[in-house]
TIDREN-709315 format. One line per field, with one value per atom (N, C-alpha, C): residue number from 1; residue in one letter; atom name; x, y, z. Coordinates in steps of 0.05 Angstrom, whole numbers, m for minus. Example, Ala and Ser with C-alpha at 12.3 -4.5 7.8 and 13.67 -1.06 7.14 Angstrom:
BEGIN
num	c(1, 1, 1, 2, 2, 2) $
residuo	c(a, a, a, s, s, s) $
atomo	c(N, CA, C, N, CA, C) $
c1	c(264, 246, 264, 257, 273, 258) $
c2	c(m114, m90, m66, m45, m21, 1) $
c3	c(156, 156, 156, 142, 143, 157) $
END
This chain:
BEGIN
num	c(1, 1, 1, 2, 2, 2, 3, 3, 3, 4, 4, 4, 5, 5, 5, 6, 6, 6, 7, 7, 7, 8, 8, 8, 9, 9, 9, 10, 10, 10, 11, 11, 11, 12, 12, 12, 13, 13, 13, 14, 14, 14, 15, 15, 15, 16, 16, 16, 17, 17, 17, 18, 18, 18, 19, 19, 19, 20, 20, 20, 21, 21, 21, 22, 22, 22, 23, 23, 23, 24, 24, 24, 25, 25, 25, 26, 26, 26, 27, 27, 27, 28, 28, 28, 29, 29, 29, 30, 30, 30, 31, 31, 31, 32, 32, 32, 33, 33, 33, 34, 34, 34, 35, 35, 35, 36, 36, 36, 37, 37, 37, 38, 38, 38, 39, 39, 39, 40, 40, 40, 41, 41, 41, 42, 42, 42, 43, 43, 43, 44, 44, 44, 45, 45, 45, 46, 46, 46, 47, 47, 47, 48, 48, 48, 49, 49, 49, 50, 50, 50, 51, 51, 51, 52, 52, 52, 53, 53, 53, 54, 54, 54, 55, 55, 55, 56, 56, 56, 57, 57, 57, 58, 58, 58, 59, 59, 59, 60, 60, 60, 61, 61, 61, 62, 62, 62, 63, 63, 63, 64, 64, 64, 65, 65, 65, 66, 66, 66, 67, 67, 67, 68, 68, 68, 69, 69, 69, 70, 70, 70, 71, 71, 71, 72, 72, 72, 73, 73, 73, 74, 74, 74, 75, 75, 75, 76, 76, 76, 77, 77, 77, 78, 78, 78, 79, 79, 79, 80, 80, 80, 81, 81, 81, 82, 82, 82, 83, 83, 83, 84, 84, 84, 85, 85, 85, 86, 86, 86, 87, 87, 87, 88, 88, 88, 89, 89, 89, 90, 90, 90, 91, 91, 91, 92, 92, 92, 93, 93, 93, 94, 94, 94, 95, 95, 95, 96, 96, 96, 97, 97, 97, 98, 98, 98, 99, 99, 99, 100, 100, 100, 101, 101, 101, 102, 102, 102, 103, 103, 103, 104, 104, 104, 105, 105, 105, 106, 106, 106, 107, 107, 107, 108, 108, 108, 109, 109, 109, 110, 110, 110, 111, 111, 111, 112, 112, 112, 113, 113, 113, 114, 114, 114, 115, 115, 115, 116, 116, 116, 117, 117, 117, 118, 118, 118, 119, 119, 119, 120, 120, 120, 121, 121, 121, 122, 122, 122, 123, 123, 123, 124, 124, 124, 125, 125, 125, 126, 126, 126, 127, 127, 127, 128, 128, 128, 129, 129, 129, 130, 130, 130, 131, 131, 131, 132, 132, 132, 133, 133, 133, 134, 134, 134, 135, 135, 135, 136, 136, 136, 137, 137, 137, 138, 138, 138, 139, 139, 139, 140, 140, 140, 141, 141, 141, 142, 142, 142, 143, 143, 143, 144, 144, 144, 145, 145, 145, 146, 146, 146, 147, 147, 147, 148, 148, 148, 149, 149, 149, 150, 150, 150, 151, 151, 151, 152, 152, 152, 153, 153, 153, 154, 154, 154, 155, 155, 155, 156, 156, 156, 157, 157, 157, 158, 158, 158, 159, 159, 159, 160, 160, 160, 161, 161, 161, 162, 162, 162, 163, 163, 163, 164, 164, 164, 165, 165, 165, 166, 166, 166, 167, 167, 167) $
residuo	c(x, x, x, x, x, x, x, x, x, x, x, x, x, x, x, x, x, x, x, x, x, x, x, x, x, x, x, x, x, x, x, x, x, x, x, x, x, x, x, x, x, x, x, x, x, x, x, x, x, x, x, x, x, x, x, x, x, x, x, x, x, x, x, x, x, x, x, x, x, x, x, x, x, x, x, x, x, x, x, x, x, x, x, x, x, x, x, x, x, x, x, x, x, x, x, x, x, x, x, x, x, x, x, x, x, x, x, x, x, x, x, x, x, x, x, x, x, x, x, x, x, x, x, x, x, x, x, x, x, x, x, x, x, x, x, x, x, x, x, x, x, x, x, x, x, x, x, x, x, x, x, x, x, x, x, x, x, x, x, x, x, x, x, x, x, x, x, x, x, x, x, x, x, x, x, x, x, x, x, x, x, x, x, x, x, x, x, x, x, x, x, x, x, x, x, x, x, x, x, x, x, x, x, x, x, x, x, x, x, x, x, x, x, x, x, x, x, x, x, x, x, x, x, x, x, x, x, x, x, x, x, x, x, x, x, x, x, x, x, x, x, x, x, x, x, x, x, x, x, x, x, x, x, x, x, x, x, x, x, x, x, x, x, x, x, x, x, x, x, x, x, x, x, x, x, x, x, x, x, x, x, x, x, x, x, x, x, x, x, x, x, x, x, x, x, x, x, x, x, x, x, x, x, x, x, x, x, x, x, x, x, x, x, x, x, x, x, x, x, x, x, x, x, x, x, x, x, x, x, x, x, x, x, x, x, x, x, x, x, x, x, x, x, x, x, x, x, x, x, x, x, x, x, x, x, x, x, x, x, x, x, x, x, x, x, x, x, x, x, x, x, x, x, x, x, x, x, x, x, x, x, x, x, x, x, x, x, x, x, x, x, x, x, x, x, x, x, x, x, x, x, x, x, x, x, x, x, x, x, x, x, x, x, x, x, x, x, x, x, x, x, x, x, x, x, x, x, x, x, x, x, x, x, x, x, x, x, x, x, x, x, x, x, x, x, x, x, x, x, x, x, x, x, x, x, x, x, x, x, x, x, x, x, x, x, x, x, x, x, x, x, x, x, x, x, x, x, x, x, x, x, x, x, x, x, x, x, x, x, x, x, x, x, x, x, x, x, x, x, x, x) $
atomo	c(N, CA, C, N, CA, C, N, CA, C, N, CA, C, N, CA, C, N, CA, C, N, CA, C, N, CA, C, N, CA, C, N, CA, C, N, CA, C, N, CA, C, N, CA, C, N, CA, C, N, CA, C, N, CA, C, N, CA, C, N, CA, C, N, CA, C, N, CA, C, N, CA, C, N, CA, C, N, CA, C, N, CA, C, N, CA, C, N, CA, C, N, CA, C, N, CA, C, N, CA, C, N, CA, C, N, CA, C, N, CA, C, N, CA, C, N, CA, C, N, CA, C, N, CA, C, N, CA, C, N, CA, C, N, CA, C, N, CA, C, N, CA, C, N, CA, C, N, CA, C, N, CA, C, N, CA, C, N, CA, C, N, CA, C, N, CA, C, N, CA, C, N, CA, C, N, CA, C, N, CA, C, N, CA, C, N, CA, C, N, CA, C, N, CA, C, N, CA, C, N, CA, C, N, CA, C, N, CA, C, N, CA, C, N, CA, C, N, CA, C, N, CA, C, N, CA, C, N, CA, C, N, CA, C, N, CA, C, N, CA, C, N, CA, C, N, CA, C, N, CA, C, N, CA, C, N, CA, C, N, CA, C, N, CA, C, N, CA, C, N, CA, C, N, CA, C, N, CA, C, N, CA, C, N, CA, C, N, CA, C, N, CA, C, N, CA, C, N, CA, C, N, CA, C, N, CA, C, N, CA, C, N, CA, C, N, CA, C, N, CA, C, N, CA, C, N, CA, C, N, CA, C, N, CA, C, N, CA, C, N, CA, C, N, CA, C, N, CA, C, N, CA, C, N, CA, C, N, CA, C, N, CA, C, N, CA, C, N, CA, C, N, CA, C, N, CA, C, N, CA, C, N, CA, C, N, CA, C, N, CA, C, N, CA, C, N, CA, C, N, CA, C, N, CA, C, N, CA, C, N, CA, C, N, CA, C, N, CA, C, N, CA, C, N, CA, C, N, CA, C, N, CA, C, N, CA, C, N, CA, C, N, CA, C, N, CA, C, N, CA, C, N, CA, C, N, CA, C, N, CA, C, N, CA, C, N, CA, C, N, CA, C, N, CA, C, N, CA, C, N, CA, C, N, CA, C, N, CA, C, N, CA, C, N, CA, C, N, CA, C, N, CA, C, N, CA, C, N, CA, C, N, CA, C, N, CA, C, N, CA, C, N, CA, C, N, CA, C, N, CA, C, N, CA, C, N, CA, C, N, CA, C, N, CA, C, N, CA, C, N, CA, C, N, CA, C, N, CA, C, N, CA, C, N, CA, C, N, CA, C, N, CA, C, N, CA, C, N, CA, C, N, CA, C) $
c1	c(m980, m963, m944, m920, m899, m905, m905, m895, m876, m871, m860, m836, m853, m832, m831, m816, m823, m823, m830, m833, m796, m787, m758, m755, m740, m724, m696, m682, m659, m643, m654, m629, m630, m630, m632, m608, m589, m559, m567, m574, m577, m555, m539, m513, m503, m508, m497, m516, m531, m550, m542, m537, m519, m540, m560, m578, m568, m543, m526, m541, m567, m568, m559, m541, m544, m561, m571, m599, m620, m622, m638, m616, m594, m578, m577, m570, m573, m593, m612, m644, m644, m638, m641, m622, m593, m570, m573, m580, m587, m612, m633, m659, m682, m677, m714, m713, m700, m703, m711, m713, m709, m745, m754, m772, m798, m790, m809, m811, m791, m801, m820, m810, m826, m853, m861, m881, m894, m869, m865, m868, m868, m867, m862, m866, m867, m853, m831, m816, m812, m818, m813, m794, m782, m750, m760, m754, m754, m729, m715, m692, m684, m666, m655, m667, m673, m681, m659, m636, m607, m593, m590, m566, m573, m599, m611, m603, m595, m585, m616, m615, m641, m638, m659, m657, m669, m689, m701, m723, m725, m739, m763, m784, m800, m813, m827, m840, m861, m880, m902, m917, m922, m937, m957, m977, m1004, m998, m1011, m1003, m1030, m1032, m1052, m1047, m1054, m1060, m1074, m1070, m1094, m1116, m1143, m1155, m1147, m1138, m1133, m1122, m1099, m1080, m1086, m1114, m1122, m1134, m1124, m1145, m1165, m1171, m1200, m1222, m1222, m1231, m1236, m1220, m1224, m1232, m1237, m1236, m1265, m1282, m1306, m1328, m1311, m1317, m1314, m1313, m1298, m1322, m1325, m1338, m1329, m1331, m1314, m1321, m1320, m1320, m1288, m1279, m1249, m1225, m1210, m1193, m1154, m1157, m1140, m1153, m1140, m1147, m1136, m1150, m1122, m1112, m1088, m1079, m1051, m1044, m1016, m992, m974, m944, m927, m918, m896, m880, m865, m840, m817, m808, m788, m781, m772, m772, m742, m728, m707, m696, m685, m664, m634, m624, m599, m584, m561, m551, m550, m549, m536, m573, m591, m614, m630, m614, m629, m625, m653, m657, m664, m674, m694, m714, m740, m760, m762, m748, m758, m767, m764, m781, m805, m814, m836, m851, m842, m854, m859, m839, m839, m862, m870, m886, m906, m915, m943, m950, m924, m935, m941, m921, m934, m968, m968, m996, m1019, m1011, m1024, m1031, m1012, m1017, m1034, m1025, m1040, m1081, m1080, m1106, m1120, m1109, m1122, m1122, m1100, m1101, m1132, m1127, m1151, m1187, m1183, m1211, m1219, m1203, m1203, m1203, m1178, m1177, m1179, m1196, m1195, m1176, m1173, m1153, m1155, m1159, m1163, m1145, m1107, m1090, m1060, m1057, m1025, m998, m983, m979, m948, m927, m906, m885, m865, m844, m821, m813, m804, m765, m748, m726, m716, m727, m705, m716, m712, m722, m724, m710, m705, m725, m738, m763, m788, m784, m813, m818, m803, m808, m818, m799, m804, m840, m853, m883, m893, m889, m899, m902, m886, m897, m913, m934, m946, m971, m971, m1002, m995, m980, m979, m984, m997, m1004, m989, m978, m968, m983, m983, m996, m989, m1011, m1002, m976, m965, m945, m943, m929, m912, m901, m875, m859, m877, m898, m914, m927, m937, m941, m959, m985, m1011, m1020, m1029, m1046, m1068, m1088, m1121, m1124, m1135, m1141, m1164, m1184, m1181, m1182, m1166, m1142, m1135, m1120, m1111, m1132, m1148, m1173, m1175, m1167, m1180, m1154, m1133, m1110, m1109, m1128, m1126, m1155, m1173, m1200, m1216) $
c2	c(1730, 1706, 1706, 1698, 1706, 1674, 1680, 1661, 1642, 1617, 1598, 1589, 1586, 1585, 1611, 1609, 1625, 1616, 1621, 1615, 1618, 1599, 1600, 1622, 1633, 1658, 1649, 1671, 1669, 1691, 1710, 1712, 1695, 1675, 1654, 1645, 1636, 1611, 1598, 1575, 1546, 1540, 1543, 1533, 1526, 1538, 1525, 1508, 1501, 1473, 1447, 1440, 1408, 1395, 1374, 1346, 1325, 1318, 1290, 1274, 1281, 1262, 1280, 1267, 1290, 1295, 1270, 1281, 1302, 1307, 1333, 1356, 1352, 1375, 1388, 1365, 1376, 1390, 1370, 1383, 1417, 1421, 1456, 1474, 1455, 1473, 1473, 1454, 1460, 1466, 1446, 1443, 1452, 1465, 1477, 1497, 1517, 1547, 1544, 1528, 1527, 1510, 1495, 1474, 1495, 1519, 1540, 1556, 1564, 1575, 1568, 1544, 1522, 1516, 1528, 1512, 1486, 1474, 1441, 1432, 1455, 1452, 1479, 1472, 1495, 1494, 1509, 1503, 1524, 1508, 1528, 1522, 1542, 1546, 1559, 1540, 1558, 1577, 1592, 1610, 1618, 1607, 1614, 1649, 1663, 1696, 1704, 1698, 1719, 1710, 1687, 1680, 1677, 1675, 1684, 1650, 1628, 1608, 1591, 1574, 1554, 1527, 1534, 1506, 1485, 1487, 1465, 1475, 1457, 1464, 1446, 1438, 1424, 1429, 1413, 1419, 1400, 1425, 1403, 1410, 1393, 1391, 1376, 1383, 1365, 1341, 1314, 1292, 1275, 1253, 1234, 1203, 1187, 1168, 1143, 1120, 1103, 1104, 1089, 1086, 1065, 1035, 1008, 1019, 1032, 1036, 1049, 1055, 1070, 1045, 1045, 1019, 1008, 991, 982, 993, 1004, 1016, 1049, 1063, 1087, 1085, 1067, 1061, 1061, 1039, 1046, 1063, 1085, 1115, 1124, 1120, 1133, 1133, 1151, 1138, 1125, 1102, 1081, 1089, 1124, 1138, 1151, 1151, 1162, 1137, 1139, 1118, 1124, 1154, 1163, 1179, 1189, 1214, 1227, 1258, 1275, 1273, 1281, 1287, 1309, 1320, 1330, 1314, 1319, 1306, 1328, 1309, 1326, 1312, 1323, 1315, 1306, 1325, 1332, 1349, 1333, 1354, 1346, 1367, 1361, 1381, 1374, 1397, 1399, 1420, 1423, 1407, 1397, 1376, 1398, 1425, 1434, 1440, 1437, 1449, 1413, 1392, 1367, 1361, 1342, 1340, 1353, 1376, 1399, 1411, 1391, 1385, 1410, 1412, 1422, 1410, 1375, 1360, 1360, 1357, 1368, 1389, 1405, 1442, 1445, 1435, 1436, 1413, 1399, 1384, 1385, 1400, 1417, 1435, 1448, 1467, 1458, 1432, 1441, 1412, 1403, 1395, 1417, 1435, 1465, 1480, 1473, 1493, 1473, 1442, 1429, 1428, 1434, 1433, 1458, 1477, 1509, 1502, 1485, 1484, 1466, 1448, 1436, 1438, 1462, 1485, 1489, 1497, 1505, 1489, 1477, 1455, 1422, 1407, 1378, 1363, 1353, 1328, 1325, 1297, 1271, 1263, 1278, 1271, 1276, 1282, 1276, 1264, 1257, 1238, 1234, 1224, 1224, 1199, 1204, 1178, 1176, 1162, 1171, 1163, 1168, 1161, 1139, 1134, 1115, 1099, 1089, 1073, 1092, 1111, 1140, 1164, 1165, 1177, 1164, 1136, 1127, 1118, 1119, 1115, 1146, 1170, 1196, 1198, 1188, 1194, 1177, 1150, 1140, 1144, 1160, 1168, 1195, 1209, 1227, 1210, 1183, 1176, 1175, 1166, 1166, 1137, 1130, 1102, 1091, 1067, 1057, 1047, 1055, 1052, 1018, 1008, 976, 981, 961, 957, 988, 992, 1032, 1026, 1041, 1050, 1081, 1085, 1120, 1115, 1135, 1136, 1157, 1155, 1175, 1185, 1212, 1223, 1226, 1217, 1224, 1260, 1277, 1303, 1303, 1286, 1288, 1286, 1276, 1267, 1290, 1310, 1324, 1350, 1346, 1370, 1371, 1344, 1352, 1357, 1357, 1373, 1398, 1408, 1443, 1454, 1438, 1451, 1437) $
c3	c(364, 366, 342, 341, 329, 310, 292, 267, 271, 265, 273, 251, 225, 203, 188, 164, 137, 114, 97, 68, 65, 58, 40, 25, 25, 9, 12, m17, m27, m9, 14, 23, 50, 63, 75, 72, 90, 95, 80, 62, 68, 61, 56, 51, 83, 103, 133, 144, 132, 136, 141, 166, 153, 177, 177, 186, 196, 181, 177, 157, 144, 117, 100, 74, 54, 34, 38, 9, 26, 45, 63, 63, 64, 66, 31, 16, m13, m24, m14, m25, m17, 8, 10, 7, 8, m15, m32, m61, m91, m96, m92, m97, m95, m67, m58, m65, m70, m82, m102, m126, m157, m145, m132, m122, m124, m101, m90, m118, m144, m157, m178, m179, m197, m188, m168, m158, m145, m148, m135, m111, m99, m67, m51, m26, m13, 7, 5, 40, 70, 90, 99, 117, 129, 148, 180, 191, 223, 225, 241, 246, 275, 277, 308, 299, 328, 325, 323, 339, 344, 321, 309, 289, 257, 259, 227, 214, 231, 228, 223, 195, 193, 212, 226, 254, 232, 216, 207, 188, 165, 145, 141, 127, 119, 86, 75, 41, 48, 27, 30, m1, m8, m37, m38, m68, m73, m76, m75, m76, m77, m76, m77, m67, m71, m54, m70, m77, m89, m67, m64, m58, m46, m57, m50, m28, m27, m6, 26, 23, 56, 67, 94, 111, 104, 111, 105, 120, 146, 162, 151, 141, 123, 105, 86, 61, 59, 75, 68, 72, 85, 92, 64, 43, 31, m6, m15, m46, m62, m73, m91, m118, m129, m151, m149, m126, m132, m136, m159, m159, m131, m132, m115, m90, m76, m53, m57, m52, m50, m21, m28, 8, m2, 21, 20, 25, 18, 15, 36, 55, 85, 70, 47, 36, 48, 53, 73, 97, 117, 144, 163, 158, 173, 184, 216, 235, 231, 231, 238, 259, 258, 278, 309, 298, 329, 338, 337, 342, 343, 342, 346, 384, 387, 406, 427, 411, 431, 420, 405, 406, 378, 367, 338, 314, 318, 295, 297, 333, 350, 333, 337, 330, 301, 273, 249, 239, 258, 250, 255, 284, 278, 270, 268, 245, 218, 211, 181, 177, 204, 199, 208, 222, 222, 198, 180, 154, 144, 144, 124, 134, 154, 160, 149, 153, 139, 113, 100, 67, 69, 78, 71, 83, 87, 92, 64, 48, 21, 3, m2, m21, m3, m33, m17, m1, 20, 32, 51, 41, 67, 85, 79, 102, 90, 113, 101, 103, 84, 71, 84, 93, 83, 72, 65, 66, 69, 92, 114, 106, 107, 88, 107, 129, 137, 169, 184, 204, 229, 229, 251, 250, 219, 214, 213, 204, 206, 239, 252, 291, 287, 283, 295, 281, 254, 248, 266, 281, 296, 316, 331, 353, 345, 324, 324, 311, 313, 304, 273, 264, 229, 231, 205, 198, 182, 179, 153, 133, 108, 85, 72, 76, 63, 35, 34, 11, 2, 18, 10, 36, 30, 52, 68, 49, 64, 86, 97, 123, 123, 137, 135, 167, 167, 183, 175, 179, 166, 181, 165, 157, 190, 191, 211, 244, 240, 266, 261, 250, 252, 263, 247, 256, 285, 291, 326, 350, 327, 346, 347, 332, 325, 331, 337, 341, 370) $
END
């Protein structure tokens, strides 16, 4: 089965990247290369096959969570020795305007709750995390089962919920 994204590299367009937000278009013209070397995050790029063109990118990094802040219903699942959770951070995820509306926020987003589930075979986390830049993204986590996090604009998938889309 053919790979879906890739790890960001520098010989990659991103400069023909355009979303229509520009803090998503900026972020992967200046930012995420310098992000991935740093260690900050991890991105990855889907690619039209014939045009070598990035349909859509995503990042995902370590992150955490208070405790106060998960449901009450999860919460007392939970040991009241951690003051945070870990979870992962779906930083950022955005398509190219000519590759929108044919189900690649769809695809970038199971994939990268695909990776986040293998990550968390290994390392701890209870879910993941995002925040969502605007009223057009927090509908698009809502229709995949994302929760809203009391008093935060974030928005959660419990680890798993996710386990049982993949197993």
């Amino acid at each position: 089965m053919r790979q879906l994204t890739k790890v960001l590299d520098s010989r990659q367009r991103k400069s023909d990247f355009f979303c229509g937000k520009e803090i998503l278009d900026n972020y992967l013209h200046h930012q995420a290369g310098q992000d991935v070397k740093r260690k900050l995050s991890a991105c990855f790029v889907m690619e039209d096959d014939e045009t070598g063109i990035i349909q859509g990118y995503y990042t995902l990094a370590n992150n955490s969570i208070p405790l106060s802040l998960i449901p009450f219903e999860l919460q007392k699942k939970l040991p009241r020795s951690y003051s945070s959770i870990p979870t992962i951070l779906l930083g950022r995820l955005a398509i190219d305007r000519r590759f929108q509306g044919r189900g690649c926020g769809k695809l970038l987003l199971i994939d990268a709750l695909h990776k986040s589930y293998e990550i968390s075979k290994t390392i701890g986390s209870f879910a993941v995390v995002v925040d969502p830049l605007d009223k057009d993204a927090e509908n698009f986590y809502t229709k995949y089962g994302f929760i809203k996090l009391p008093d935060s604009g974030k928005m959660f998938l419990a680890m798993q919920t996710i386990k049982n889309l993949f197993e």
